[in-house]
TIDREN-737777 format. One record per residue (C-alpha): residue number from 1; residue in one letter; x, y, z. Coordinates in Angstrom, 2 decimals, always signed. Example, Ala and Ser with C-alpha at 12.3 -4.5 7.8 and 13.67 -1.06 7.14 Angstrom:
BEGIN
(rec 1,'A',(+12.30,-4.50,+7.80));
(rec 2,'S',(+13.67,-1.06,+7.14));
END
This chain:
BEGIN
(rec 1,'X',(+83.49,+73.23,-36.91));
(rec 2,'X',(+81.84,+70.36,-35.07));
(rec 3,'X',(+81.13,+71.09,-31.27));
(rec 4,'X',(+80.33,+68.42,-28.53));
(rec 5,'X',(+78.06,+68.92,-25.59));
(rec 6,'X',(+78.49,+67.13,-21.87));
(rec 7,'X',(+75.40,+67.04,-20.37));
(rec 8,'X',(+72.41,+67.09,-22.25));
(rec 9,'X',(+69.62,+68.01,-19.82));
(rec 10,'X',(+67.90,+71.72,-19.94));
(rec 11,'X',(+70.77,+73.35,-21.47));
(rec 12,'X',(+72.60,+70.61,-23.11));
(rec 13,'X',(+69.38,+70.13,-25.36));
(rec 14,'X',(+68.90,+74.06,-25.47));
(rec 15,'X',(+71.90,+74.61,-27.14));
(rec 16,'X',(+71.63,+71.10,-29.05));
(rec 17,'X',(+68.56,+72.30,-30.85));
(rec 18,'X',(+69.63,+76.01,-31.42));
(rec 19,'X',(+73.16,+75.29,-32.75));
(rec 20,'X',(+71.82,+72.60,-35.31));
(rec 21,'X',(+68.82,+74.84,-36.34));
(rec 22,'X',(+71.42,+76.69,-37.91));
(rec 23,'X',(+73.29,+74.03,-39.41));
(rec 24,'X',(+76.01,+73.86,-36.73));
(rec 25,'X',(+76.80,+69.61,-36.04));
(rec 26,'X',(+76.77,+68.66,-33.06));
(rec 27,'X',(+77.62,+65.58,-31.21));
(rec 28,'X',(+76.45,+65.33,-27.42));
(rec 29,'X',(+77.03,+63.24,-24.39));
(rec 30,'X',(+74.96,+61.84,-21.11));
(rec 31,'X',(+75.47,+59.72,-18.60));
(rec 32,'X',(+71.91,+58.78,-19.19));
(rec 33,'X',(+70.79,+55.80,-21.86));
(rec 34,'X',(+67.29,+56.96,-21.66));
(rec 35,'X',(+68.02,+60.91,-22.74));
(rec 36,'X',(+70.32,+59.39,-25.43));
(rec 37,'X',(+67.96,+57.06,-26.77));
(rec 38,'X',(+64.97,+59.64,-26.79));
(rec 39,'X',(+67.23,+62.61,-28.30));
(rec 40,'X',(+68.68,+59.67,-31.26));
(rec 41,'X',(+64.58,+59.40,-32.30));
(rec 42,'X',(+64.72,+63.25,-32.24));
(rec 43,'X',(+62.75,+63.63,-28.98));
(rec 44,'X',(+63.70,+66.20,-26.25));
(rec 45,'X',(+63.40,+65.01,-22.44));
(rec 46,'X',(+62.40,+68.28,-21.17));
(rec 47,'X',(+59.38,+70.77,-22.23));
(rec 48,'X',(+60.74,+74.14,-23.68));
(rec 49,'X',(+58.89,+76.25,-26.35));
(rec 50,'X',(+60.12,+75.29,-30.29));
(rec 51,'X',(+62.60,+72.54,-28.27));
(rec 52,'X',(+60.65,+69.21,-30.12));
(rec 53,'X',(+60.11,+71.05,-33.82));
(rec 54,'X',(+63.55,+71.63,-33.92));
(rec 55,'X',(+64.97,+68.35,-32.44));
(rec 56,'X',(+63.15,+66.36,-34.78));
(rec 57,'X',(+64.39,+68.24,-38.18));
(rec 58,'X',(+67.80,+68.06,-36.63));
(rec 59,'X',(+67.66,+64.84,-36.71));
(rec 60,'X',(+65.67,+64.13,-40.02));
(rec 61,'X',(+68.89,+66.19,-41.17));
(rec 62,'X',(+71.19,+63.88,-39.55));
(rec 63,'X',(+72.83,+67.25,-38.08));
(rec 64,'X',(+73.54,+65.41,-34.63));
(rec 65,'X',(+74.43,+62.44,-32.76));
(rec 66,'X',(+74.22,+61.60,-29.39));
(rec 67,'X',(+75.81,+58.94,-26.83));
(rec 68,'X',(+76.96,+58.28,-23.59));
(rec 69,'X',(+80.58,+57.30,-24.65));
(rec 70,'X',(+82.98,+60.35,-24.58));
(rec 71,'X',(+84.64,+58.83,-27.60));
(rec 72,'X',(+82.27,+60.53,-30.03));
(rec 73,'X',(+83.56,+63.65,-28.49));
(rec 74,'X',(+86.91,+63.11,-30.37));
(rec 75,'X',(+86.09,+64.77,-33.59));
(rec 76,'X',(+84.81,+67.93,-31.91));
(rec 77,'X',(+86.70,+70.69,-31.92));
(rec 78,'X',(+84.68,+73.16,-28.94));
(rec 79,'X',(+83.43,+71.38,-25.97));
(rec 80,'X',(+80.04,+73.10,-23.56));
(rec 81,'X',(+80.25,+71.25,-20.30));
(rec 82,'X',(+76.22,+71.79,-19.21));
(rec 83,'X',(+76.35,+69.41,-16.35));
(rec 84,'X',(+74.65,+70.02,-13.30));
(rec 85,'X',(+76.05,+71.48,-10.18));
(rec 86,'X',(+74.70,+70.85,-7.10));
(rec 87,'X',(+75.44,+71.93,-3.50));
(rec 88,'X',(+75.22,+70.06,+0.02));
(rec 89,'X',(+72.69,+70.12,+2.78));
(rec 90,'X',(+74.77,+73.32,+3.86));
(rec 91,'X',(+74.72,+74.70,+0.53));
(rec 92,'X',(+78.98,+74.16,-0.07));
(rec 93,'X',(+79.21,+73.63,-3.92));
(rec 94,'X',(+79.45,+69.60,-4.44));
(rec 95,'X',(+81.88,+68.93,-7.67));
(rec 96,'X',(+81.05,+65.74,-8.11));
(rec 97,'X',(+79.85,+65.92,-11.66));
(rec 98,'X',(+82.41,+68.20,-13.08));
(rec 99,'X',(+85.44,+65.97,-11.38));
(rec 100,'X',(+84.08,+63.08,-13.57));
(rec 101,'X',(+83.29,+65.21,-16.64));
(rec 102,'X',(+86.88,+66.29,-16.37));
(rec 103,'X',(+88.45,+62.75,-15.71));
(rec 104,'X',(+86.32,+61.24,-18.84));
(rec 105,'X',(+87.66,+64.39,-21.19));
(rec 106,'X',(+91.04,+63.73,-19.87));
(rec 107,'X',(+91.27,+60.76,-21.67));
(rec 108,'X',(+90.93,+62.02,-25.29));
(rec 109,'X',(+93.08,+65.31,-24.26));
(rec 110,'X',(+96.40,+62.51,-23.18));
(rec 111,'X',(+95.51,+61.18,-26.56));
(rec 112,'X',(+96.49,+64.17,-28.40));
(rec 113,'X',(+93.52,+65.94,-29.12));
(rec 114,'X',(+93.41,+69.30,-28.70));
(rec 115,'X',(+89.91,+70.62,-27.35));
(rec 116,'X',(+88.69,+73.75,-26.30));
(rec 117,'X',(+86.53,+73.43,-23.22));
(rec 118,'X',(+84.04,+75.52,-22.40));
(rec 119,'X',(+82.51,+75.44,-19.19));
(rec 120,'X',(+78.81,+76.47,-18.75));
(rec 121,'X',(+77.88,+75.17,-15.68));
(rec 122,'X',(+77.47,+77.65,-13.02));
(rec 123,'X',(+80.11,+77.29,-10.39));
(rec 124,'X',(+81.65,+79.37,-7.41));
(rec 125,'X',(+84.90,+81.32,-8.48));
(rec 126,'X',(+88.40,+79.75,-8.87));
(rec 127,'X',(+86.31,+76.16,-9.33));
(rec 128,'X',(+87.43,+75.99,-12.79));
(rec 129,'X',(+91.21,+77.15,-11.57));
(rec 130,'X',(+91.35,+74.74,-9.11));
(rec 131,'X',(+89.56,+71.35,-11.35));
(rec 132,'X',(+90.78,+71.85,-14.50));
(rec 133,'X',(+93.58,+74.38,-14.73));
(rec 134,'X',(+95.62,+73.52,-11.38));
(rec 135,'X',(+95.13,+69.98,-11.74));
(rec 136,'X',(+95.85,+69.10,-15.39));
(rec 137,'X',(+99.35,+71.84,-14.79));
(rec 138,'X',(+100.14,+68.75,-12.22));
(rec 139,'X',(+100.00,+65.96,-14.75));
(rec 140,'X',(+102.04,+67.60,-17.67));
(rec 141,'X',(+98.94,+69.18,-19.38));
(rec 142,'X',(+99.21,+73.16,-20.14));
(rec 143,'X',(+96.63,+75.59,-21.32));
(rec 144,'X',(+97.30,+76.70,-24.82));
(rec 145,'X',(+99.44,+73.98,-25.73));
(rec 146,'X',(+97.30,+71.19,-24.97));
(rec 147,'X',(+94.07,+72.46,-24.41));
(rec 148,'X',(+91.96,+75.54,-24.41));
(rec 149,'X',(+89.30,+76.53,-21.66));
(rec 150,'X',(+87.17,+78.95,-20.37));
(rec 151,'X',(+83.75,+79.81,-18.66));
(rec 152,'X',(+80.80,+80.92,-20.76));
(rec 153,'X',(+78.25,+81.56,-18.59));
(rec 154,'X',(+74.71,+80.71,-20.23));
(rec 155,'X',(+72.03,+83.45,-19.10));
(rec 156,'X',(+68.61,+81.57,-19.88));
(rec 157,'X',(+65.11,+81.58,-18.80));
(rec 158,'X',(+63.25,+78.29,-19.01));
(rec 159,'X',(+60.48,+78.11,-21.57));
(rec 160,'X',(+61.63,+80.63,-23.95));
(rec 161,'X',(+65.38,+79.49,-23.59));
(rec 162,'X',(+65.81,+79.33,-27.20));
(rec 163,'X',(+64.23,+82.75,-27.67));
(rec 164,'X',(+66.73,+84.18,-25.10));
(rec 165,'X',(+69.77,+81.99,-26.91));
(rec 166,'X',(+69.13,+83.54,-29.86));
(rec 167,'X',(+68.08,+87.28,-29.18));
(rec 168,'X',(+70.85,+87.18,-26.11));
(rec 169,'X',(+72.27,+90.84,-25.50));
(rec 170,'X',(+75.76,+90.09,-24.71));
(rec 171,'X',(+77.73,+86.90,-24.05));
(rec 172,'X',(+80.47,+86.47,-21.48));
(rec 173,'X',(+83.80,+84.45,-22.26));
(rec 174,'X',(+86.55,+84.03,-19.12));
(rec 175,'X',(+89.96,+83.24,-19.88));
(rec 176,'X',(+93.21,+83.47,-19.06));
(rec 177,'X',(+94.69,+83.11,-23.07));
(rec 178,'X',(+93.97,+85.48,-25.86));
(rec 179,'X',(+94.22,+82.24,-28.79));
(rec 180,'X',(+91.14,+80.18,-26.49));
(rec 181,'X',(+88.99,+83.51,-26.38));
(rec 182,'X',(+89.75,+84.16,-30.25));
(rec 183,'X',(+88.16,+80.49,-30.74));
(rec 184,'X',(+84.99,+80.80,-28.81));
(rec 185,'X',(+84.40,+84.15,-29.72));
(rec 186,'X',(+84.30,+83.64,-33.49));
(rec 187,'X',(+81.98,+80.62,-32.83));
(rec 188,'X',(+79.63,+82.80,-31.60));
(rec 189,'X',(+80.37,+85.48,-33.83));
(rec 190,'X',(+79.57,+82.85,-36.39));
(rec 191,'X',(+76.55,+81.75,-34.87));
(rec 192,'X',(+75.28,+85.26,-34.21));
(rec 193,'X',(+75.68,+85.77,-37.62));
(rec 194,'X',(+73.50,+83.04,-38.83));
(rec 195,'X',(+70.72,+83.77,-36.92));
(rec 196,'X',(+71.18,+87.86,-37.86));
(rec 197,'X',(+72.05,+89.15,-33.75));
(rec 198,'X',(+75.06,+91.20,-32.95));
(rec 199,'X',(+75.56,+90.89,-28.94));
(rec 200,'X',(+78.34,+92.18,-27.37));
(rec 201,'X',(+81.40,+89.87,-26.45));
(rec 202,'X',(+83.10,+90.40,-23.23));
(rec 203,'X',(+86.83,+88.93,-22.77));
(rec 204,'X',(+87.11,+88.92,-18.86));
(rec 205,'X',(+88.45,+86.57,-16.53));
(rec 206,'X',(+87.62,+82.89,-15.63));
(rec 207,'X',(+87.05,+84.25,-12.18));
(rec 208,'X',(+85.04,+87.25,-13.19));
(rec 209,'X',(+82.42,+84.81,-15.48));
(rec 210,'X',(+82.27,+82.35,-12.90));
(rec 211,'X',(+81.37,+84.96,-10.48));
(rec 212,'X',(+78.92,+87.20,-12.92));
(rec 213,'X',(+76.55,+84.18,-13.21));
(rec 214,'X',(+76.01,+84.12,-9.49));
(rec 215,'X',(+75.85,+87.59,-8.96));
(rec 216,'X',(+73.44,+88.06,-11.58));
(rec 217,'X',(+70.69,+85.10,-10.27));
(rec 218,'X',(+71.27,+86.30,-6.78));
(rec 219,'X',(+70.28,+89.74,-7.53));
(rec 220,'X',(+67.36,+88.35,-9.73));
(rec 221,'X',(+66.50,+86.04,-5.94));
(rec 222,'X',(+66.77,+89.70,-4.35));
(rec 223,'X',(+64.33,+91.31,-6.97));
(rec 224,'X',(+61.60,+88.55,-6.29));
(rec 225,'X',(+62.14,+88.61,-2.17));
(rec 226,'X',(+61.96,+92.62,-2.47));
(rec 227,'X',(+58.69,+92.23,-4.17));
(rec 228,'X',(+57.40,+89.90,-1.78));
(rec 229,'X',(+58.46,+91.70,+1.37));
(rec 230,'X',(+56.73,+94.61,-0.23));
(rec 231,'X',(+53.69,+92.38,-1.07));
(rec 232,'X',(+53.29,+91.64,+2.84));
(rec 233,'X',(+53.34,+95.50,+3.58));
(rec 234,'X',(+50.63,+96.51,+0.64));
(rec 235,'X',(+48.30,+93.71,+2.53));
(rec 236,'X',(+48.27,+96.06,+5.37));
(rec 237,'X',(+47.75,+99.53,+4.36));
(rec 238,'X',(+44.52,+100.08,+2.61));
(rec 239,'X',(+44.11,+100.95,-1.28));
(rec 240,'X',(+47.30,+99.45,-2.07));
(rec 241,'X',(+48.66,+97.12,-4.40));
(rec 242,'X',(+52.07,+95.34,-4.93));
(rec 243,'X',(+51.68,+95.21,-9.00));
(rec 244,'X',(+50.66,+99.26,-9.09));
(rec 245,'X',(+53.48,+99.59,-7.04));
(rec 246,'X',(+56.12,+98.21,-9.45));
(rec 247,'X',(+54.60,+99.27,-12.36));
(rec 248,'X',(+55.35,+102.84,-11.11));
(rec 249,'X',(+58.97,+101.92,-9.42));
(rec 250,'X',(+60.13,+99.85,-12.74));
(rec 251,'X',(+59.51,+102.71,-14.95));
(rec 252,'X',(+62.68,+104.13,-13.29));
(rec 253,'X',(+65.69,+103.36,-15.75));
(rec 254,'X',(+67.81,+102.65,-12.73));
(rec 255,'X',(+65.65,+99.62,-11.61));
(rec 256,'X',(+64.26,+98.30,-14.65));
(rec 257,'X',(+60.54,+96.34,-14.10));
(rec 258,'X',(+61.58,+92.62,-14.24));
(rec 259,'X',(+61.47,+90.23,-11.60));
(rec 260,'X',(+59.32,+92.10,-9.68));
(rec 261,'X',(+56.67,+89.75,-9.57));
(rec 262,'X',(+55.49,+89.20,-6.13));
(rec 263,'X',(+53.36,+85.51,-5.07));
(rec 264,'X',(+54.30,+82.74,-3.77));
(rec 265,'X',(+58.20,+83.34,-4.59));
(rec 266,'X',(+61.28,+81.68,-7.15));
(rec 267,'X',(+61.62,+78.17,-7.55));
(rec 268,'X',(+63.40,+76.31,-10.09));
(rec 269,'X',(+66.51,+74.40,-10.32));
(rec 270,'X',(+69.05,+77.82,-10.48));
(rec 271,'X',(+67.85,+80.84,-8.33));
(rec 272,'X',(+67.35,+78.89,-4.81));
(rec 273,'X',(+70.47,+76.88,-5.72));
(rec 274,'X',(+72.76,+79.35,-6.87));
(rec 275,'X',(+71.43,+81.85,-3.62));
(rec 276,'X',(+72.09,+79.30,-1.64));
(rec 277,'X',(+75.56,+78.09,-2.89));
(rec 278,'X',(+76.79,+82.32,-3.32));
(rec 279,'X',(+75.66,+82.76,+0.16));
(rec 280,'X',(+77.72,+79.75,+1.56));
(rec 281,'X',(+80.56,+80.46,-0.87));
(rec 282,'X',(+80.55,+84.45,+0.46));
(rec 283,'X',(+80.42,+83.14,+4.37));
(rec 284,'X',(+82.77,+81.13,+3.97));
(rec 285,'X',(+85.44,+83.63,+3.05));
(rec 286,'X',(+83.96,+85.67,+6.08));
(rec 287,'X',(+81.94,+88.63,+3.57));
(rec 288,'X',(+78.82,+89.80,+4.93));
(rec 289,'X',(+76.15,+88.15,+2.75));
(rec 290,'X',(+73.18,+88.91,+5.46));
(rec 291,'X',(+71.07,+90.07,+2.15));
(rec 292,'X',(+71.24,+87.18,+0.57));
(rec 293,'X',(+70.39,+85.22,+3.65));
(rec 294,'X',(+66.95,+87.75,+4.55));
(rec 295,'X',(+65.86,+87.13,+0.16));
(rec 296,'X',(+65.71,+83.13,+1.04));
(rec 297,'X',(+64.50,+83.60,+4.01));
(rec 298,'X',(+61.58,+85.60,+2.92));
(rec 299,'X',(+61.36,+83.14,-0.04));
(rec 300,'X',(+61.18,+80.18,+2.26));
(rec 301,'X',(+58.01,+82.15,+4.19));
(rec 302,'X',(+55.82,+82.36,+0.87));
(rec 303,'X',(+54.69,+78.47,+1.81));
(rec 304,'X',(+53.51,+78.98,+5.12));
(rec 305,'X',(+51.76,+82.54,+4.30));
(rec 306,'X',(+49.45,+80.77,+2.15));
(rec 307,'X',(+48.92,+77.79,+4.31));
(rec 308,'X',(+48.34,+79.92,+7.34));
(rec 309,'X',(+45.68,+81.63,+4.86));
(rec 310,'X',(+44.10,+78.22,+4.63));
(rec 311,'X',(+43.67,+77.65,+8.18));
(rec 312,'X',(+42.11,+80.71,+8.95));
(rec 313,'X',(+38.93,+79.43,+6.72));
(rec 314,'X',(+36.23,+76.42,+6.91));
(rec 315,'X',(+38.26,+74.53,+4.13));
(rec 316,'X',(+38.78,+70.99,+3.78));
(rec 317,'X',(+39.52,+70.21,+0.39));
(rec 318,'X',(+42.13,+72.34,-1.27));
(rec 319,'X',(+43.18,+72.34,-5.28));
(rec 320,'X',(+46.42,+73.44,-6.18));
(rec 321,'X',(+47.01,+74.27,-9.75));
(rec 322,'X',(+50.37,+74.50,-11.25));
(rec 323,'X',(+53.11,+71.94,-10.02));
(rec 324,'X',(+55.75,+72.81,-12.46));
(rec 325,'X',(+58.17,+76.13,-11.04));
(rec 326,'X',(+56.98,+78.25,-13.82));
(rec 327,'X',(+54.86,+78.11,-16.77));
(rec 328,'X',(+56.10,+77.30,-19.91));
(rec 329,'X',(+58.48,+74.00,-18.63));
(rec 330,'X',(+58.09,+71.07,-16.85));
(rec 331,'X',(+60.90,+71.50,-14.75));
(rec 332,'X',(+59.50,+70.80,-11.04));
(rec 333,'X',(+63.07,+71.18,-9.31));
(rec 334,'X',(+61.98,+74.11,-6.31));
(rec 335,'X',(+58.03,+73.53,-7.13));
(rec 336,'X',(+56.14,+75.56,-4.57));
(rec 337,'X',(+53.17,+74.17,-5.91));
(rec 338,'X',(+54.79,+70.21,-4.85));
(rec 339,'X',(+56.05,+71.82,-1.44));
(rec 340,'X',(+52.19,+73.41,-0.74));
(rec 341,'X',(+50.54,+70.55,-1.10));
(rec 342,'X',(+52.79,+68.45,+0.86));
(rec 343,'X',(+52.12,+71.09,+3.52));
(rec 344,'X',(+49.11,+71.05,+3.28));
(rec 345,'X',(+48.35,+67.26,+2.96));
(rec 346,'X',(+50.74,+66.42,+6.21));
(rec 347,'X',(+48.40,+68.78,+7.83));
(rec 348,'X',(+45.14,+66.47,+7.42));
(rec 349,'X',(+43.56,+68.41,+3.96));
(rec 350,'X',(+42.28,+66.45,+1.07));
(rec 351,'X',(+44.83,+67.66,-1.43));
(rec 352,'X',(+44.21,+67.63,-5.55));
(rec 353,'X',(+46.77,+68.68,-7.79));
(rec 354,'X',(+46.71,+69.40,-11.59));
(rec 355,'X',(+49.35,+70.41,-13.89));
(rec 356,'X',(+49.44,+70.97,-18.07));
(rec 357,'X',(+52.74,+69.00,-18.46));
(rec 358,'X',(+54.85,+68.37,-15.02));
(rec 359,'X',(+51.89,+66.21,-13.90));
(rec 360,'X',(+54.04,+63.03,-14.37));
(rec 361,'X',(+57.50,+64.10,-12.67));
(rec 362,'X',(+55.07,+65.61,-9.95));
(rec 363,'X',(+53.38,+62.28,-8.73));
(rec 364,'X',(+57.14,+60.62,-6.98));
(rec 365,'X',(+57.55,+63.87,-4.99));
(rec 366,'X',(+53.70,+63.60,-3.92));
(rec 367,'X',(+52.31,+62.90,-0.59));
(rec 368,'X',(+50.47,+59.29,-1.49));
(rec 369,'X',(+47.34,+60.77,+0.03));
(rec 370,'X',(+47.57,+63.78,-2.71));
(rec 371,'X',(+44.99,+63.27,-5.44));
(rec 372,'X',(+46.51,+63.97,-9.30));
(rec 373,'X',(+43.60,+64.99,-11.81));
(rec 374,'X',(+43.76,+65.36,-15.42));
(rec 375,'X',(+40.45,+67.66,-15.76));
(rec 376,'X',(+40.99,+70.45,-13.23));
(rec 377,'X',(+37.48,+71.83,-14.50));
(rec 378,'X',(+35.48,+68.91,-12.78));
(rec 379,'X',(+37.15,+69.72,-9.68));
(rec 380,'X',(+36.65,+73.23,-9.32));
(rec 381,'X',(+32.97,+72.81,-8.24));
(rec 382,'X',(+33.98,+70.17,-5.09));
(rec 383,'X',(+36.47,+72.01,-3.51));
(rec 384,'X',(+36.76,+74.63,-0.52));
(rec 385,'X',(+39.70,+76.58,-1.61));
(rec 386,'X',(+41.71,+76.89,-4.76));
(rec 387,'X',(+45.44,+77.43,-5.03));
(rec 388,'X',(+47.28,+79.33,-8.22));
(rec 389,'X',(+50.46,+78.01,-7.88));
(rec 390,'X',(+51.91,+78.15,-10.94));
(rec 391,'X',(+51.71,+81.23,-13.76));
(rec 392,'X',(+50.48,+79.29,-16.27));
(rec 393,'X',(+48.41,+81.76,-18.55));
(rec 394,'X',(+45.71,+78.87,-19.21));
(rec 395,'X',(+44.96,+79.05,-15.59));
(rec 396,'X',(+43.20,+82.24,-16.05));
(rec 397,'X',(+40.69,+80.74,-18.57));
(rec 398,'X',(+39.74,+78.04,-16.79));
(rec 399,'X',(+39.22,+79.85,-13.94));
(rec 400,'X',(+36.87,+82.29,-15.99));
(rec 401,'X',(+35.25,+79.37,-17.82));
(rec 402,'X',(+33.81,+77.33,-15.10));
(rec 403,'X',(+33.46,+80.48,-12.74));
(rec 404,'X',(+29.55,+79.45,-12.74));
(rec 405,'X',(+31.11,+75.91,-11.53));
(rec 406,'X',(+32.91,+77.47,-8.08));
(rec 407,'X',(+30.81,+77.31,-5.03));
(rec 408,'X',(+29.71,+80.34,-3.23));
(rec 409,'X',(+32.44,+80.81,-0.35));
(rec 410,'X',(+34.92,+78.90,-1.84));
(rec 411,'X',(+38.36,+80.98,-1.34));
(rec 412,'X',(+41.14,+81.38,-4.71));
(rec 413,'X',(+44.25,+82.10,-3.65));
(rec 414,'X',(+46.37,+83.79,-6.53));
(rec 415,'X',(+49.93,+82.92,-5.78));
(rec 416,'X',(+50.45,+84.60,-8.79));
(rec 417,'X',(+48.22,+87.39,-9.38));
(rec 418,'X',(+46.79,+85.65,-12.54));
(rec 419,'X',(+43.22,+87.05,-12.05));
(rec 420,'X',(+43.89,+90.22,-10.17));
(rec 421,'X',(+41.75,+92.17,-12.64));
(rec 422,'X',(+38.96,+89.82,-12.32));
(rec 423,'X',(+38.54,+90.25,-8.39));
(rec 424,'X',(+34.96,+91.68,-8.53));
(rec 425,'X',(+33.67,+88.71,-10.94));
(rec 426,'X',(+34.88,+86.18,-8.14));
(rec 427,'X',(+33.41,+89.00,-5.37));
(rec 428,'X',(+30.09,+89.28,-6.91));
(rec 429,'X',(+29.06,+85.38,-6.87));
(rec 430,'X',(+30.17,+85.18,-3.32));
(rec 431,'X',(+34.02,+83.40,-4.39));
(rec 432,'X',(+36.54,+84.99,-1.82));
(rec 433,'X',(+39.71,+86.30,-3.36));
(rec 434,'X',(+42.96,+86.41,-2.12));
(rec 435,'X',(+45.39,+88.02,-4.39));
(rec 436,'X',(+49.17,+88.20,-2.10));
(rec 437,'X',(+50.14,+91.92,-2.07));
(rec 438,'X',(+46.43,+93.39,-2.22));
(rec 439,'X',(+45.05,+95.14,+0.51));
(rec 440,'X',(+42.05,+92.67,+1.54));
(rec 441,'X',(+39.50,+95.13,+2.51));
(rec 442,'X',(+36.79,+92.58,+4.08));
END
């Protein structure tokens, strides 16, 4: 079996490494010359953990090809669609991508080929009825008899999506035909298989997997604003902290102890976006979605916590560390670390930045007057207050390294509780710390 991919970005080259690693072939399509020319020299676009081992001996294997002509598509029997989705200044789900994914595909389908389509991209229910299924019924094309599709929801966290691919718990397929669901289940059977992991397989509806994928990031949004509304309370009661609390509240089976990790809140290119888009699909169809509305609210109010926090103390010179969403990517779609210091740089601070890997896609969404540096430990000496913006776990050494380097009353803000447990180092040379969700007791 030969599958195609539309849309190589995050995903698309997620499930382009993972698929060949285990001898699957894959051919691949973007709109993009520069993704296709890097991924044809065996080169991924994006950062993710194992992402440029495996590209390269994919390649060295000749187990995929690449393009931005849909032809090459024509030999592949199971088509992911990985595009992006993105929503509107209101936050109505914009279709624009999938609408010209579908009218490219249609092309091969009117030429015969049967194809089994497999949507991936996270849409609002009865998008995929309404495209692909309503539409093609209008032009003479049926499911089953001249095409297959269904939604497959993809479930991964960025910089260990490959890990998560892999060692994935269950797997979601929405259709409305027993033969398509008999396809893309035994491709993952088979692919389970090779790699030596057993998840279940659900058979639901398209609606039902279009709608899980929302209601599953939405809840995750919820976790995170929970969390953080809970962070804001521990700062005022005395001899309390948000991490003790959830340590003790996620042992409970019921609740579980992910996503509970309170700072400067979720970024990223799929919680605020998905939130967002559920929330405006929900309203739309008149449901009460008032939670969802209070989680990005809250999330929206991490920013001007910490910049409030900043001028409330004699600092001038502020350095942010960590521009990507997370650590472990370079994905800087949602960065609260880019929105700070634009914050805080419109507000008259001299602003540096530093980032391991996202330092490049950083600098065009960067106030001019923002300063980029490439050695964040000559900087930590010159500044007034420090900014953890970002969890990457190197931030915690070079925070401990240069410690002798920080100047007496400088202030660290921990945005993500990196160096909670090394409060009384920073406290004992005269550093301030500010961990958000610990009772300050000066």
């Amino acid at each position: 079996m030969k599958v195609g991919i539309v849309g190589l970005g995050h995903v698309g080259q997620v499930l382009l490494a993972t698929f060949t690693s285990v001898g699957i072939r894959v051919v691949g399509v973007d709109i993009s010359p520069s993704v296709v020319e890097s991924l044809r020299q065996g080169k991924p676009t994006v950062y993710e953990s194992m992402l440029n081992e495996i590209l390269s001996r994919s390649m060295n294997k000749g187990l995929y090809d690449v393009s931005t002509d849909y032809n090459i598509l024509i030999d592949a029997d199971i088509i992911f669609i990985t595009v992006p989705t993105n929503i509107d200044s209101n936050g109505k789900f914009d279709p624009r991508h999938l609408l010209d994914v579908r009218d490219k595909l249609l092309r091969i389908i009117r030429n015969g080929c049967f194809k089994t389509i497999v949507i991936k991209s996270t849409v609002p229910p009865g998008t995929t009825r309404m495209l692909f299924i309503d539409y093609l019924r209008k032009i003479g094309l049926h499911v089953g008899k001249d095409y297959g599709i269904a939604v497959n929801p993809e479930f991964l966290r960025e910089g260990i999506a490959i890990n998560d691919l892999i060692n994935a718990n269950f797997v979601v397929i929405g259709v409305d035909d027993d033969s398509t669901y008999k396809v893309i289940a035994d491709f993952w059977q088979d692919f389970y298989s090779r790699v030596g992991n057993k998840p279940k397989i659900i058979q639901t509806t398209i609606e039902n997997a279009e709608l899980s994928k929302l209601v599953l990031n939405s809840f995750l949004a919820i976790k995170i604003s929970f969390a953080n509304m809970i962070a804001d309370l521990c700062e005022k009661i005395p001899n309390t902290d948000v991490g003790d609390v959830f340590k003790i509240v996620g042992l409970d089976s019921r609740i579980a102890p992910h996503y509970f990790g309170a700072g400067l809140g979720f970024g990223g290119g799929c919680l605020p976006k998905d939130t967002k888009m559920f929330f405006t699909f929900g309203k739309l169809l008149g449901a009460n979605m008032s939670l969802l509305k209070s989680a990005l609210e809250i999330n929206n109010e991490r920013i001007t916590k910490v910049s409030d926090i900043i001028s409330k103390v004699n600092a001038r010179r502020i350095l942010i560390l960590g521009l990507s969403f997370k650590g472990g990517t370079d994905d800087i779609r949602g960065s609260r670390g880019i929105e700070l210091a634009n914050i805080l740089s419109s507000s008259g601070y001299d602003v540096y930045v530093y980032d391991p890997v996202a330092m490049n896609k950083s600098k065009v969404h960067l106030d001019l007057k923002i300063k980029t540096i490439n050695n964040p430990n000559e900087a930590l000496g010159s500044v007034d207050a420090i900014v953890i913006a970002t969890d990457w776990s190197e931030f915690e050494e070079i925070m401990l390294h240069n410690i002798d380097k920080i100047k007496k009353g400088t202030i660290i803000i921990d945005g993500r509780r990196l160096l909670i447990n090394h409060k009384n180092e920073f406290l004992k040379r005269g550093i301030k710390y500010y961990a958000l969700g610990t009772h300050q007791s000066e």
